[in-house]
Steps between C-alpha positions, in 0.01 A plus 500: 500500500406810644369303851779355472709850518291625752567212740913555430405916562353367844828396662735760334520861666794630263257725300349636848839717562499733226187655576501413896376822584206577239375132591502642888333785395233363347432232679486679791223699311331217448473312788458800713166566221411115585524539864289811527197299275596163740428744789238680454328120394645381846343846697138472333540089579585565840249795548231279354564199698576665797091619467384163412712271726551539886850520687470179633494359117804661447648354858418170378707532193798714624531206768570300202678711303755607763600173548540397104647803464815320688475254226510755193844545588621178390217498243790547175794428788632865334562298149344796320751741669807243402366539115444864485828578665739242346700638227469164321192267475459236243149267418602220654633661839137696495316168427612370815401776712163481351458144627663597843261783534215228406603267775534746759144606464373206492656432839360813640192406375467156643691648835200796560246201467687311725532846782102591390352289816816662676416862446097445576624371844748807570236746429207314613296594178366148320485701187903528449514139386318558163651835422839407549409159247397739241772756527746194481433517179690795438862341522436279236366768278813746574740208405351462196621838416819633679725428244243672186505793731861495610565516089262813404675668794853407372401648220355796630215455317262757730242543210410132492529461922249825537252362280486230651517601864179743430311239335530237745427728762189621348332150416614411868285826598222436306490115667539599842251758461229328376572223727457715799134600359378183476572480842821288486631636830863475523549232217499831277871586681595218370416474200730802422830338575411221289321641209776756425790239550317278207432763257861643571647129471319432109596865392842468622568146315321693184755800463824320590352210278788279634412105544781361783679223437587192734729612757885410494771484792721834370780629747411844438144412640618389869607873505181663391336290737765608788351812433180473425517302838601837682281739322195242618607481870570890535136532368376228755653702757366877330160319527498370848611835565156684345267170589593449808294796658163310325605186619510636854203720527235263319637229758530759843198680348312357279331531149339831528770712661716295220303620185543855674863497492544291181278747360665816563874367417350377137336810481821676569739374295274464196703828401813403625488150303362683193867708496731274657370182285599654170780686587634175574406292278677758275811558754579115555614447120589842450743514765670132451615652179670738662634283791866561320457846497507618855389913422226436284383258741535742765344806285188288380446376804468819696288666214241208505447540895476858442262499255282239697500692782425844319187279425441303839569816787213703431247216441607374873489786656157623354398104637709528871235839523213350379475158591145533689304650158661315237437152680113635545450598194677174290445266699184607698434581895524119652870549394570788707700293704759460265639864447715527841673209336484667175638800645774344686582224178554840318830596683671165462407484124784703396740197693248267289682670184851511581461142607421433113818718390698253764416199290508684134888548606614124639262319236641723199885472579450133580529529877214230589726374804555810630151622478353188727752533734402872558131458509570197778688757709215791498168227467546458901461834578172557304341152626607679895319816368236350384402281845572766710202710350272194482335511867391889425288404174555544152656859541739386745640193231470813236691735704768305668571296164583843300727604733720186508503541135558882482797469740776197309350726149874629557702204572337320217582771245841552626553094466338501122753786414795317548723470190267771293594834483153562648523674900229611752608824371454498178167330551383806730630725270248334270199493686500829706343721234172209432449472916514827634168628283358199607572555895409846454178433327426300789545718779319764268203279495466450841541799565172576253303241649518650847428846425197435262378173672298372175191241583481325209749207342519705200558826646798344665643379233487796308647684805789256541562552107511919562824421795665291219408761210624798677847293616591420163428809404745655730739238415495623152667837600859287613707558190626138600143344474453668196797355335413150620134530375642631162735178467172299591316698202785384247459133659155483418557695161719188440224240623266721248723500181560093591145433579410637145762260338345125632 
């Protein structure tokens, strides 16, 4: 009986709106918690197997990757984001998108076999074919368990999507690692994506502990797809917008130059992922409760990119300064190479984020169509950017790439605004007190590093952290920045007193 009530609590959100708030609260204190332990398991993977594998193992798999990555956009065809943000979901109508979700990965599956000859040809590295036959995998394994996932997150069940989001990353670690010892070259890469997508799969089927039934034709289910549908091709197009780059340099340049670049994006938006993943995981069902309530849509909204980037702007800028020693000293000299690209990935990050808030907004008022057809309008421009740096190297695809992206940033916030009470203004407003420290700190910095001219990777680093010490500092004597740090310290007294309570 009690299964039996938890499967009927699964589709029903009534009891969520009473306590909207305190459940955003703490489950933004929780996944943020689970994020930080996911990423500092993901930094001391990468760091290890950055010693114990060579760039050119992690070309071979980012050629794969980049081009599956296409496919991971139609991997659920955005059927989770048509459960969490439809008011009303029954069994049956879930059922069905459970078998949907199966079939499409097993298509995906059968179609990367198919294109695994394909890719070997395009990048003229015999080795694709079997990687890509492996990762295939993957589709099938994500089908399995859109739907389980789609519920916890309905939900808002953070506590059991944290625990199981660190341990599936740290068994994948542990695998990988230990792979890469016994001298399994670049099959340790990917062993990662598929070891973490199986454990995450069986735990996810464990804590919803709902069986689907057979699936039934439902009117109500053409729509979710319709949407679903959307969501899925406006995250094709997001990720032929941040694969493309691969996808040209390992074919213009190769494997080597490739695991340079692939290497310092990852590298650089390990932090960026590990705050923009959970805030919205928790802003997507958060905010389609409120899509009938157009001020506290606009007020949490603005507050959640605040408080990201009160997080994210220093922890950029100390990385846009100090790209050269903290790519020596994780990753090791032979990646070198990487931090220009680190350096220059670090000023289109910030477009990276707001990108993210885009899509929180049209996927949590139901705006699927609208979203695709923006992100078809914009995708040209970043594809131009991104081939008009590619005959000057992997800088040149770094550099020209974050500019095309830094310069619609306004005309796709302006677009997303529409019929919120949300305005370029207002979002300014919001985020001039977090960046200017940050922008400060960086100038600061520089300004440290060329009047004490350290020689050692750690004496830089501890220089470049003085310039962002002493701005914040001085930041701290604006009566304005002072108010906006004390509403932070009540924010986090909140996260505290709600952290204590799960």
């Amino acid at each position: 009986m009690a299964t039996s009530q938890q499967v009927l609590d699964s589709f029903s959100t009534d009891h969520l709106q009473a306590d909207l708030k305190t459940r955003s609260v703490r489950g933004g204190v929780v996944t943020l918690g689970s994020q930080s332990a996911t990423f500092v398991i993901n930094s001391v993977t990468s760091i290890v197997l950055a010693r114990l594998l060579t760039p050119a193992d992690f070309g071979l798999v980012a050629m794969v990757t980049a081009v599956t990555g296409f496919g991971q956009a139609f991997a659920d065809l955005g059927l989770s984001e048509a459960t969490i943000q439809s008011p009303e979901i029954n069994n049956a109508q879930v059922s069905t998108l459970f078998w949907v979700n199966v079939a499409i990965g097993l298509v995906l599956t059968l179609l990367t076999i198919g294109l695994a000859p394909v890719l070997a040809h395009f990048y003229r590295q015999p080795r694709i074919e079997e990687i890509a036959f492996l990762l295939s995998v993957t589709f099938v394994i994500c089908g399995l368990r859109v739907q389980h996932d789609a519920l916890l997150r309905r939900q808002m069940r953070f506590s059991a999507l944290a625990a199981r989001d660190v341990i599936s990353s740290l068994i994948a670690a542990v695998v990988a690692i230990v792979l890469a010892w016994k001298g399994a070259g670049y099959w340790a890469l990917v062993a990662i994506p598929l070891t973490s997508n199986v454990i995450q799969m069986l735990l996810s089927w464990f804590m919803v502990q709902w069986i689907p039934g057979l699936p039934k034709r439902d009117g109500k289910v053409g729509a979710l797809i319709t949407f679903g549908g959307n969501v899925a091709a406006s995250y094709f197009v997001m990720n032929v917008n941040r694969s493309l780059d691969n996808v040209l340099v390992g074919w213009y340049w190769g494997a080597a130059p490739l695991g340079l670049y692939s290497r310092a994006y990852n590298l650089l938006m390990l932090p960026v992922r590990q705050l923009s993943a959970p805030a919205g995981s928790v802003a997507v069902p958060a905010f389609s409760r409120l899509q009938d309530d157009p001020d506290r849509f606009a007020r949490y909204f603005l507050r959640t990119i605040n408080l990201i980037v009160w997080m994210i702007a220093p922890i950029l800028g100390f990385l846009f300064v100090a790209a050269t020693p903290v790519i020596a000293l994780l990753l090791g000299n032979q990646w070198r190479g990487a931090a220009p690209v680190f350096q220059i990935l670090a000023i289109s990050a910030f477009g990276q984020l707001m990108l993210e808030a885009v899509i929180w907004i049209f996927v949590s008022r139901g705006e699927s169509k609208q979203l695709l057809g923006l992100l078809l309008k914009i995708s040209p421009c970043i594809v131009v950017g991104f081939v008009i740096g590619l005959p000057f190297g992997i800088k040149g695809v770094a550099l020209s790439g974050s500019i095309a992206l830094l310069a619609i940033l306004p005309y796709l916030l302006k677009v997303a605004f529409r019929g919120t009470e949300l305005t370029l203004h207002r979002l300014g407003q919001s985020l001039i007190y977090p960046v200017a420290p940050a922008l400060a700190g960086v100038g600061l910095a520089e300004l440290s590093l060329r009047m004490i001219d350290p020689q050692h990777s750690v004496t830089e680093l501890l220089t470049a952290g003085l310039g962002f010490a002493i701005a914040y500092s001085l930041a701290a004597l604006f009566p304005s920045v002072r108010d906006e740090v004390a509403s932070l310290r009540r924010l986090f007294s909140d996260l505290r007193l709600s952290g204590q309570a799960i």
